[in-house]
N, C-alpha and C positions, 0 to 999 in steps of 0.2 A: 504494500500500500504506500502511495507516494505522499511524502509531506504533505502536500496541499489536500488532498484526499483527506485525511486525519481529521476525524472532529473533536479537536482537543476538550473542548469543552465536557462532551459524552465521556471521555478520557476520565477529565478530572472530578464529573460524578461520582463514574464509577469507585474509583481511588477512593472517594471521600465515604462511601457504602461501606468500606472493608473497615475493621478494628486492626488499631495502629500498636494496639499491644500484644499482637501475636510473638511467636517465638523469633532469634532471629534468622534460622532458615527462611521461616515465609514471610518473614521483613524483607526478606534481599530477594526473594522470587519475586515479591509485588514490584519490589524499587526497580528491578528487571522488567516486567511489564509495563509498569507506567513510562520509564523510561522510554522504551518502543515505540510507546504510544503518544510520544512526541513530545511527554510531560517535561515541566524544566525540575532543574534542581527544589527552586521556590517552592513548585509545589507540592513533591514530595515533603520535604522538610516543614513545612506547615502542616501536613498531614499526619508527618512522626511527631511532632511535640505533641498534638493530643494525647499520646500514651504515656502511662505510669512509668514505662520505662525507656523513654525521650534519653537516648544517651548522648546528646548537646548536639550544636550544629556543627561539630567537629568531624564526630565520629560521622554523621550523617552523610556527610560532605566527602570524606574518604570512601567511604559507602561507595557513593553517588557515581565517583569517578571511574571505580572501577567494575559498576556496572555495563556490560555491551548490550550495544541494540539488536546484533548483530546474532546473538546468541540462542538458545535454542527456546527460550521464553521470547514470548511475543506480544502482540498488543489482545491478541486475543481471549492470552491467557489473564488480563485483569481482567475484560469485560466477563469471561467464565467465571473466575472467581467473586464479583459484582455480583452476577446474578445468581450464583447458588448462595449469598448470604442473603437474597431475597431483596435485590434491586429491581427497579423496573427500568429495563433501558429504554429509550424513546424511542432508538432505531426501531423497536420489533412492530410500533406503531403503524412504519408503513407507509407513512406521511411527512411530508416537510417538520421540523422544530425548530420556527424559526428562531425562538426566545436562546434555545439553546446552541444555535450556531452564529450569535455575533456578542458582541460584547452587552453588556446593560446598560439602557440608556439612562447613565448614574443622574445628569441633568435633568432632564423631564422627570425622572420619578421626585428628586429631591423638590424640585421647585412646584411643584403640581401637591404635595403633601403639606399640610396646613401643620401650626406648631402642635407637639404631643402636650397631651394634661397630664398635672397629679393622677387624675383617678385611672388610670390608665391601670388594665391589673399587674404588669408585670413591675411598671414604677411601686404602687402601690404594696404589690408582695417582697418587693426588696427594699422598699423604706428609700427610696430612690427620688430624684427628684426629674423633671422633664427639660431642662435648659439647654438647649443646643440639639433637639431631639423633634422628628418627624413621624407622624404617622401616615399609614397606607391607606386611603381615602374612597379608595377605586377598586373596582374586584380587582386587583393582580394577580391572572394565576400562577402558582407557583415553581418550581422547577426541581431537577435531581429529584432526590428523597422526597419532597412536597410536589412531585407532579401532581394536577388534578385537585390540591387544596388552594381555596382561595386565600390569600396572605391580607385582606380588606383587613382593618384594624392592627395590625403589627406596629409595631415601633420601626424608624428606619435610626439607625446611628451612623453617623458618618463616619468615614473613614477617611483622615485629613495626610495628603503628603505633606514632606516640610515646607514644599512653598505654598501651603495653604490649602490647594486647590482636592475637588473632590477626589479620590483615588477609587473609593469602592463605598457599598454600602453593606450593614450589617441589620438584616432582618430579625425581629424578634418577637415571639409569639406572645398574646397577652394573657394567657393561661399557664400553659406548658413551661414556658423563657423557650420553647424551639429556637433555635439560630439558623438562620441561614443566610449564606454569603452571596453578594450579586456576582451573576455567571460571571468570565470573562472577564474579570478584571482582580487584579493582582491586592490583595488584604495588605500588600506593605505600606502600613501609615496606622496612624496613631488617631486618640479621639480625649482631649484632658477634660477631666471634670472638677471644676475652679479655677485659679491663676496661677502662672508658673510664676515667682515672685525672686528677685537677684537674694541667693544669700539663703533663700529657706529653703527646705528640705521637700520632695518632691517625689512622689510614690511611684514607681511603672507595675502595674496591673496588665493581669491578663484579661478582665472582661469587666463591665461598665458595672455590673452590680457591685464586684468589690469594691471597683472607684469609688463609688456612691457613700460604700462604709468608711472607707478611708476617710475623704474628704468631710463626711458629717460627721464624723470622731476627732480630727486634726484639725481641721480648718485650711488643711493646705492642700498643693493638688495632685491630683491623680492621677496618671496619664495611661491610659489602655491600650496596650500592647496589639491586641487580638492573637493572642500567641505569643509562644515561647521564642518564637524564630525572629521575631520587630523588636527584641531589646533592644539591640545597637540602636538601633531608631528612635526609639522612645529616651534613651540616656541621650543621643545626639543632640534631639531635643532639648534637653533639659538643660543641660550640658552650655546650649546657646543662649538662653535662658538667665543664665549666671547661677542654677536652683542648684540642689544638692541630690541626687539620683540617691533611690532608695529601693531595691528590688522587695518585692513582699510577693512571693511566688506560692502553688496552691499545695496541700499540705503533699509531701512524698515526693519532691520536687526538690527540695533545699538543697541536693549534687549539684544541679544545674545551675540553680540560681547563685551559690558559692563561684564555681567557676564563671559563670555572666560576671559577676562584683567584681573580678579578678581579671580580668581581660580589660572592664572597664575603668576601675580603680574606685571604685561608689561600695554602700554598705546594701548589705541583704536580712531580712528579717525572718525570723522561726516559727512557725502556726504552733502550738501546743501538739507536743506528741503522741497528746490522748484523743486528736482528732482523727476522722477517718481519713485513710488514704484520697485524695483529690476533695476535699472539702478545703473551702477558703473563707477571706476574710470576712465576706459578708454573711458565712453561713457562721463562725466563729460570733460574728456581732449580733444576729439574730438570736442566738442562741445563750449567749453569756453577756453579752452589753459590751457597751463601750468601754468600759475600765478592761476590760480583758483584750479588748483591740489595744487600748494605749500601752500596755504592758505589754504587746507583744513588741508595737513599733519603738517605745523607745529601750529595748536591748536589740537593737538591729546591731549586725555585725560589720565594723568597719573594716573595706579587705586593702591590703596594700595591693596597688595597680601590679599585676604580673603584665608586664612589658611583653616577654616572648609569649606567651599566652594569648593577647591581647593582639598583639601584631600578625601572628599568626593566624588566627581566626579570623581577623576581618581581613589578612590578604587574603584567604582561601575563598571568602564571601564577595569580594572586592572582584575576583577574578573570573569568577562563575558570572557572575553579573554583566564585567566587561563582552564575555563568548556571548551571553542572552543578547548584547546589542546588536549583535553581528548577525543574527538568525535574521533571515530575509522573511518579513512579515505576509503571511498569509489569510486573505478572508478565509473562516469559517465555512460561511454563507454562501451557496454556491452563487456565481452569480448570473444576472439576469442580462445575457445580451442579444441586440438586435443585430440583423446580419448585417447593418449598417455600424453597432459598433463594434461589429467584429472584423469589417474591411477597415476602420478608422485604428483601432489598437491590435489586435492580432497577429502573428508574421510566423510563416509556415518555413518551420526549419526542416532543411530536405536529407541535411546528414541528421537519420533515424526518424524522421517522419516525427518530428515535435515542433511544438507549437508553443510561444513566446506572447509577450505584450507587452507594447512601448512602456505601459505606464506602471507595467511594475518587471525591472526586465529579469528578476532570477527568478521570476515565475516561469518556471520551464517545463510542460508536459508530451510524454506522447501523447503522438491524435485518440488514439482509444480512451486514454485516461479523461483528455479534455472533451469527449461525446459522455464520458459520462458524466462529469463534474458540471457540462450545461446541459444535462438531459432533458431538464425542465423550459429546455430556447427550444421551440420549434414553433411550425407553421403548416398548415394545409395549404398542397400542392395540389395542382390538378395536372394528373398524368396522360401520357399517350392515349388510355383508351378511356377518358374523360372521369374519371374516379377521381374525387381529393383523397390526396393521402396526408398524413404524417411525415414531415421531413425536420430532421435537426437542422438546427440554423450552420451548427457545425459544419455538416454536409454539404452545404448549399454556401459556405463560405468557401471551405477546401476547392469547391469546382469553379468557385469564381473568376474572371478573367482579372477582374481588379484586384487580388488579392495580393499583399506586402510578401513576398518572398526572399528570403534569404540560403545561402548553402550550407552556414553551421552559424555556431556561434562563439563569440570571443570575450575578453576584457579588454579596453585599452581607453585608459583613463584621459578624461579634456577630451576626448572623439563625439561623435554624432550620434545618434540611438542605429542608427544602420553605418557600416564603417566596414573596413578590411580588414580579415584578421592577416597572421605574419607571411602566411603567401600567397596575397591577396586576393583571398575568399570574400564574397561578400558573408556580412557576418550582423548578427545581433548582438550591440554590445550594453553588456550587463553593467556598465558606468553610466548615473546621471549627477550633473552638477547637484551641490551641496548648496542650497539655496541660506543666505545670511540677511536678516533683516538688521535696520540701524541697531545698531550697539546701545545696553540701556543698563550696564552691569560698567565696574569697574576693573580692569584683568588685572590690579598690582598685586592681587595675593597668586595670580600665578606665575608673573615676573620677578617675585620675590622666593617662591619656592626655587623656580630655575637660575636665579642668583646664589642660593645656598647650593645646592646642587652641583654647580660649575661655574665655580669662583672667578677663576680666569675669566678676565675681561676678553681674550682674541678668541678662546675656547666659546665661553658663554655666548658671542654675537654669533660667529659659527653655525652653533649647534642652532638659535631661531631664526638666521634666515634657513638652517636645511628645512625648519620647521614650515616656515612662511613657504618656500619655496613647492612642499608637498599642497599649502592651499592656492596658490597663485599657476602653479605651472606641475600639476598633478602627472602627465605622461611622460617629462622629463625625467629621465631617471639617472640620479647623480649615482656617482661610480665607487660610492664611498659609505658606508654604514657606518651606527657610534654604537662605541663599547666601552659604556659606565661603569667602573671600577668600585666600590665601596666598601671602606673600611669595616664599618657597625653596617649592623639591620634596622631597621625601624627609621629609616630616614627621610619618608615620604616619596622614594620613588614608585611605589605601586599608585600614588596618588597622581602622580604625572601620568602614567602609565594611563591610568581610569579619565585622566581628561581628553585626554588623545584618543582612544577608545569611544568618546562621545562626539570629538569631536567631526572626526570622518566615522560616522555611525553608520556601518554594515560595510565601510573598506578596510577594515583593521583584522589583523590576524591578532589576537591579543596575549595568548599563553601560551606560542609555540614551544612545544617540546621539542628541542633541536637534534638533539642527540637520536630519537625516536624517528625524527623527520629522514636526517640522514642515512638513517638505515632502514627504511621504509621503501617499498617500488610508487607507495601513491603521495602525491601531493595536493590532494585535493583543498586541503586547509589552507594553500593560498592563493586558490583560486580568485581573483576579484579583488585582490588588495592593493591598497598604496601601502600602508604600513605593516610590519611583524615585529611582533616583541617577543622577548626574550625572556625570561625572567629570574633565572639561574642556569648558569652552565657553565661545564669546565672542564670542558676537551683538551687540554692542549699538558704539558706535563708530565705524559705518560710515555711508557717506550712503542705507545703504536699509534701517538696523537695524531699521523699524519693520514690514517688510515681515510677519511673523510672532507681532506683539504682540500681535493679539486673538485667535489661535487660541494663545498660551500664555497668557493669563489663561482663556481657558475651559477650558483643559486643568487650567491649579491648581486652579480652586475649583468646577467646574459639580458640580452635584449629582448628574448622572445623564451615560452617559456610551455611545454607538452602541459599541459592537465592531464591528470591519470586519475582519479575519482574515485574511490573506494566502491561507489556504486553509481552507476550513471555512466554517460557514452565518455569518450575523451576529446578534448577539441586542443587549441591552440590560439594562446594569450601574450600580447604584449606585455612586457613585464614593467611594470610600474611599481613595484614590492621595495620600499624601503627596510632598513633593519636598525631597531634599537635595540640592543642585548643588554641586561642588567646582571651581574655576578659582584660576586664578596670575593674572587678569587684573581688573581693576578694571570693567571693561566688558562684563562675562561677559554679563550682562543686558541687552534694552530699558527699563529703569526711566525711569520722568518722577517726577516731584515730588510728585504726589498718589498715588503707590503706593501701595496696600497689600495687596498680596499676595506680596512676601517682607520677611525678616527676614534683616538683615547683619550680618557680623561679620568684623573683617580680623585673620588671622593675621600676626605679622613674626616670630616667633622664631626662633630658625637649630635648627637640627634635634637633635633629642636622639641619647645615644651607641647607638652601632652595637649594643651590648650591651642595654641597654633593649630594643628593637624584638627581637633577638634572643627576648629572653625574650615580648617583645606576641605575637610569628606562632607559639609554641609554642605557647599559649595556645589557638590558632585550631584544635587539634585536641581538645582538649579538651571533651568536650560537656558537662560537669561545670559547667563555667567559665559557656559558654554560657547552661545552663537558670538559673546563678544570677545573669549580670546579666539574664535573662529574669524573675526571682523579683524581683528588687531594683528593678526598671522596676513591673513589676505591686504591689509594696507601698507604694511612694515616695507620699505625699500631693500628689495635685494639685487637692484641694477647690476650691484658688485660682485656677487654671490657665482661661484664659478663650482658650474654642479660636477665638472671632467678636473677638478684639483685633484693633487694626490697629497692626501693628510700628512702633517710631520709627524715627523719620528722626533716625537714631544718623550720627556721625560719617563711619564706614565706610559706610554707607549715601549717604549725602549727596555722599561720593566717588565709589558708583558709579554715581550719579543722574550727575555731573558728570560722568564717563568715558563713558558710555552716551551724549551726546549729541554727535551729528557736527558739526562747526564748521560748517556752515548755521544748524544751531540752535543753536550758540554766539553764532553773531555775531546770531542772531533775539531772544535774550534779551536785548541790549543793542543797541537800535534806533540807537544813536549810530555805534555800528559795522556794521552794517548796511551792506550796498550794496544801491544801488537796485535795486529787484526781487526783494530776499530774501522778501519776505514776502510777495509775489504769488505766489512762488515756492514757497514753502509751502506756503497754500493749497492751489494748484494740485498741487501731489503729493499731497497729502491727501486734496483728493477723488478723485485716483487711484485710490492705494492702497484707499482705505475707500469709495468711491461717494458718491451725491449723494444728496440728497432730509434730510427733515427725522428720520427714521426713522433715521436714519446715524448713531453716535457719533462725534464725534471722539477719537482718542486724546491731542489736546493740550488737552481739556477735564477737570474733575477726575472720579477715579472717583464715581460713586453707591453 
């Protein structure tokens, strides 16, 4: 089943049908099927913190990575397992759903919903109050687990991103407290109940009833996670705030919420041990009052910030999210076109009979797959022997004389939506300009991160016009990659890394595994890109570093570039693939002495305060921010900027020429130290590795 086919939504019904506290064998078979089934990280991981035994976003995320799609669990096998715990899938209906194939129209529902009251039952049963809170006005019928019930009277609670704006909504029954999440759209955002205030102490909650307790017991406020998986969020929050982050997590929970305190460096609170497993604070205060809520919150545990803990998890979080931007966005919703818009955007690619569209060009199907996906386009035809029939519009576009044709398809960045690929095919090319509206954001906190960063004033200019130079003249492909050095961890380069990732959003390769890449036959991961980062690596050092040296010099600078596609036809791409490589390691690289295709630069600084970065990763929601250091790359003069330079052999550089070589070749550069047979010895791996004959480079000769 092809991506676009997938109705992720059906998907992530299913997933949510299943109990997250099963064993963890059939933890890891589900996270294998939803996987398959197109799910992201996100959503499994919201789906594991509902369980007792949520073993943090850590463990999940290791999980996560090492599930294959590939493998002998499939997308089938969650929808089978969905339905024998007694789901009802929509598919078996028969019928379009269309609620459940696009996203929720979060705006219309909110603003169509009058303010909720006191007497509301579910306000009412949690001693809760209604401020900031919408009810469901209108039959809405329901969806997943609530198909066929109407949701009329529900409370709606928002679910706010950090720049405000709606993100999702949270359905809640006014009997039962049922929850339910609006389809298609992502629960990451927060909902506070009271004021975040500079200086006072500030509670994250999993669900709005605790809030409720918290904040009518303290008087301070509460901010609701919607899960285990939004702390970072909800402390971010807080965090900005100037407040003081305080986890109070539900009883049986207290592993995870310790290690949250400690990643974030804030205190976490203890529910009495004589509560049941998953009872919380509101059920606590119902139950014993307020004096038993204030004696829990004021023995909160204050954790000192675990740094590598803390760094490590939100890179791991930081980096799944970067690859989610990259996913070429698919409707749901099959869509609805006329054969008029299907001569206007369609284009019929002839290597393998698939079919493309200007206006979204990595929507790539074969023709079979696209008669299904507009099965619902057709028309009465009236045939030779005067019958109308049924005709797909599909059909009736394929035999058109007007119809957009192309031979294959390519990448090649700054070109036309139709263009050449490298031996001039006509070709569809899957690059559209990155549209920048006027700048309304200040960029000094990212010209001040890349100040720290790469101190050097000749280094620093350098490195933003190669940057400008990817927004301004994207098909140019300079001849040279950088390779950031770093003494400590925690320096805020993944932060950079996460801007750049936003900022050419769906052209970045963002976690390549290099080492993996290089000894792999496909290269599909960088199908489409200006950019590939790097993020740790450190090939070079060893006595067989070179084993990989000429297939990563033709990977930095070859002009043109095979696709091989783990799954899918192969074509051929203009290489527009810049490289940023990030290691702690001096020897990250094969470098010899006559390189020139990277540029170095060694970091030592000790890490800036926990506050700064605070403020950098808020930042990273902001798309305001984004378009304007995207504005400020695109104006920047790089008249000067000479993308066919060949980098010095700068200091750092010269160190990791000198790290990169194995002590064979140490002791070969100085013939005096030398044992006999070093250099016979040489040689002879040389022509190993790289073959014989006169046609042969060597890699210890100088580049051309």
């Amino acid at each position: 089943m092809s991506a676009a086919a997938i109705d992720i939504d059906r998907a992530r019904a299913a997933l949510w049908a299943l109990d997250a506290g099963v064993d963890r064998r059939e933890w890891v078979r589900i996270g294998c099927a939803a996987k398959a089934a197109g799910l992201t990280f996100e959503d499994f991981n919201d789906w594991s913190a509902t369980a007792g035994n949520y073993g943090g976003q850590g463990d999940t995320s290791d999980a996560w990575k090492s599930f294959k799609r590939d493998g002998g669990v499939n997308a089938g096998t969650l929808f089978h397992l969905a339905r024998e715990a007694g789901w009802a899938d929509p598919a078996s209906d028969h019928k379009p759903q269309r609620d459940a194939r696009r996203a929720a129209p979060l705006r219309e529902w909110w603003e169509r919903g009058p303010a909720a009251t006191a007497d509301h039952g579910y306000i009412t049963r949690k001693h809760g109050t209604p401020d900031g809170l919408r009810l469901v006005s209108w039959p809405l019928q329901g969806w997943a687990a609530f198909k066929g019930r109407c949701l009329e009277g529900w409370l709606m609670v928002p679910v706010r991103a950090p720049s405000g704006e709606l993100a999702s909504i949270q359905f809640i029954g006014p009997n039962g407290g049922e929850k339910l999440n609006a389809f298609g759209c992502s629960m990451a955002g927060t909902f506070t109940v009271g004021t975040l205030e500079h200086g006072a102490p500030a509670y994250i909650i999993e669900g709005i009833g605790h809030a409720w307790s918290v904040n009518a017991v303290t008087g301070s406020a509460a901010v609701v996670s919607f899960g285990a998986s939004n702390i970072e969020k909800a402390t971010a929050a807080i965090k900005r705030a100037g407040a003081k982050p305080i986890i109070v997590p539900d009883r049986g929970k207290e592993r995870e919420a310790a290690a949250a305190a400690a990643r974030h460096g804030c205190a976490y609170a203890v529910l009495p041990a004589d509560l049941a497993d998953g009872n919380d604070v509101n059920d606590l205060h119902l139950e014993r009052g307020a004096d038993a809520v204030l004696a829990v919150l004021k023995q909160a545990v204050e954790v000192a910030a675990n740094d590598n803990a803390r760094n490590d998890a939100r890179r791991r979080l930081q980096q799944d999210e970067n690859a989610r931007l990259q996913e070429a966005e698919h409707d749901t919703e099959p869509p609805s076109l006329s054969i008029d818009d299907m001569l206007n955007d369609c284009v019929w690619i002839a290597s393998g009979s698939q079919v493309g569209r200007i206006s979204n060009p990595k929507w790539v199907l074969p023709f079979s797959e696209f008669c299904d996906l507009t099965a619902s386009c057709a028309s009465k035809v009236e045939g030779d022997d005067g019958r109308r029939r049924r005709v797909l519009h599909a059909v009736t576009w394929k035999q058109h004389a007007e119809r957009k044709t192309v031979m294959t398809r390519t990448f090649y960045a700054g070109a036309p939506a139709i263009c050449a690929d490298p031996d001039g095919a006509t070709a569809l090319n899957s690059w559209r300009p990155i549209e920048r509206r006027k700048a309304a954001r200040d960029v000094t906190p990212f010209l001040e991160q890349v100040e720290y960063l790469i101190g050097d004033d000749t280094e620093r200019g350098a490195f933003l016009d190669w940057l400008a130079h990817i927004e301004q003249r994207p098909g140019v492909l300079p001849h040279y990659g950088w390779l950031h050095i770093a003494k400590n961890t925690g320096t805020g380069r993944n932060w950079l890394a996460s801007v750049l990732a936003r900022l050419w959003r769906g052209y970045v390769a963002p976690n390549v595994d290099l080492p993996a890449l290089l000894e792999s036959q496909f290269n599909g991961a960088l199908a489409g890109r200006v950019l590939a980062m790097v993020d740790e690596v450190q090939e070079g050092g060893g006595e067989n570093q070179f084993r990989h040296a000429n297939r990563l010099k033709s990977i930095v600078n070859a002009e043109e570039r095979s696709i091989n596609p783990k799954f899918g036809r192969q074509f051929k791409e203009h290489n527009s693939c810049r490289w940023l490589v990030f290691s702690n390691h001096d020897n990250a690289l094969p470098l010899n002495d006559t390189d020139r295709r990277w540029r170095v630069v060694r970091h030592d600084a000790a890490p800036r305060s926990p506050e700064v970065y605070a403020r950098l990763y808020a930042l990273l929601d902001d798309g305001e921010f984004i378009n304007a250091v995207g504005v400020w790359l695109r104006d920047r003069d790089i008249s000067a900027f000479n993308p066919g330079e060949r980098p010095p052999m700068s200091d750092a550089k010269r160190a990791a020429v000198d790290a990169s070589k194995s002590l064979m070749h140490r002791n070969a550069d100085e013939p005096g130290r030398a044992p006999r047979g070093t250099i016979w010895r040489r040689k002879s791996a040389e022509r190993a590795l790289m073959g014989s004959g006169p046609h042969r480079k060597s890699w210890l000769q100088p580049d051309q």
